[in-house]
Structures are given as C-alpha cells and as structure tokens.
C-alpha positions as CSV (number, residue, x, y, z in Angstrom):
1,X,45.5,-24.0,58.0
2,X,42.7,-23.5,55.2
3,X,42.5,-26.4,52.9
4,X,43.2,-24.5,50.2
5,X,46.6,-23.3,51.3
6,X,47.4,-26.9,52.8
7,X,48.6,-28.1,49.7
8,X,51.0,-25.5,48.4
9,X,52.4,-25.1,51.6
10,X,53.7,-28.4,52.1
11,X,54.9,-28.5,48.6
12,X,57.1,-26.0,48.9
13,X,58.2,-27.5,52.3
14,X,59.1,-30.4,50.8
15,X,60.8,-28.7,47.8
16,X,63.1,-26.4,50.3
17,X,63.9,-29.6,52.2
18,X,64.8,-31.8,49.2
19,X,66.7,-29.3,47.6
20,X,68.6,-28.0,51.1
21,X,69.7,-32.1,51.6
22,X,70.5,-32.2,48.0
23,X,72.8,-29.3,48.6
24,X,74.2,-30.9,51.6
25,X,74.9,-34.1,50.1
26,X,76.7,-32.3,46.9
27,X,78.7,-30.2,49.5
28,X,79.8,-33.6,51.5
29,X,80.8,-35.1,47.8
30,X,82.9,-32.0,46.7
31,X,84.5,-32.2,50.5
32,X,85.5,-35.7,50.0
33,X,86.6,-34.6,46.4
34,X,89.1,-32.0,48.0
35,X,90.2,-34.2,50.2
36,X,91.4,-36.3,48.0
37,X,92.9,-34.1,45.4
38,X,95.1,-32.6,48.4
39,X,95.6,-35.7,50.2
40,X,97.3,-37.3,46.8
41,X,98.7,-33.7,45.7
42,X,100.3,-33.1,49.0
43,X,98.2,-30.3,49.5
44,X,97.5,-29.8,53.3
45,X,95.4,-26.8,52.7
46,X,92.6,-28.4,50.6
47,X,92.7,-31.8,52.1
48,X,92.0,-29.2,55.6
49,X,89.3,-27.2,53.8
50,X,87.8,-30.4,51.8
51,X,87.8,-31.6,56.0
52,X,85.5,-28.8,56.9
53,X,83.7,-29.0,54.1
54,X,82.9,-32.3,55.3
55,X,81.5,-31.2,58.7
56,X,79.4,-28.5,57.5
57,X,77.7,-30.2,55.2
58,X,77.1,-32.5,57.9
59,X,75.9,-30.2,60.3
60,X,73.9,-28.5,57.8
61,X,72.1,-31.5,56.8
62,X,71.1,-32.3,60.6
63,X,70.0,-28.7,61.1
64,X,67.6,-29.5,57.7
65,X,66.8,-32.4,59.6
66,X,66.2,-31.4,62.6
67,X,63.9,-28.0,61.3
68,X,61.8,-30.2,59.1
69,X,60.8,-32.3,61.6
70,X,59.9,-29.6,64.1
71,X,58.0,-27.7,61.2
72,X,55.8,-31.0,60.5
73,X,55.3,-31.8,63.8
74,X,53.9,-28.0,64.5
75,X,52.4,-28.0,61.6
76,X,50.6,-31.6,62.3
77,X,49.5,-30.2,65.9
78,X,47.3,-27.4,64.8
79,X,45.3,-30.0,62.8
C-alpha cells in the first residue's frame, strides 16, 4: 500500500476492531445481566436467551479476533 493510505487504513482497522470487541463485551455483560434477572425472577425464557446471548457474543468476539489477525498478517506480507 501507498504510504499515504497506510495510515488511514489501519486507523480505521483498529477503530472497527475496537468498537466490534467493545460490542461484544457489552453484549456478554447484558447476557449475564439476563441471566440473572430470570434466574432470580424464575424466568426460564430470559435466563435461556441471556444464555445465548452469552455464546454469541463469545463467538462473535473470536470471529473479530480471528479476522483481525488474518487482515494484519496479509496486510503485513505485502510489505
């Protein structure tokens, strides 16, 4: 890549990734959250979806992970 482009390029790599495992992390926080609010309200149905919720923010953060790394490490080889 041009010089010129390097730079805004791997800011906004850095941006999607932050934000992406920001989103992750607050989607694994409200999981938990439902979990507990139908665990204690003997709500099966939230404490379920608060379960999944769990998961795929879990899965999504690993797929953030996993993309970021494989975008760098292309990105590093054509250097």
């Amino acid at each position: 890549m041009p010089k010129d482009v390097d730079k805004p390029v791997q800011s906004i790599l850095n941006w999607t990734a932050g934000l992406g495992l920001a989103g992750a992390v607050l989607g694994g926080l409200l999981g938990w959250a439902a979990v507990a609010v139908g665990h204690n309200s003997e709500r099966a149905a939230l404490a379920a979806r608060g379960k999944q919720a769990i998961l795929w923010s879990l899965f999504g953060a690993g797929g953030i992970g996993v993309t970021a790394a494989l975008v760098t490490t292309f990105y590093n080889m054509t250097k």
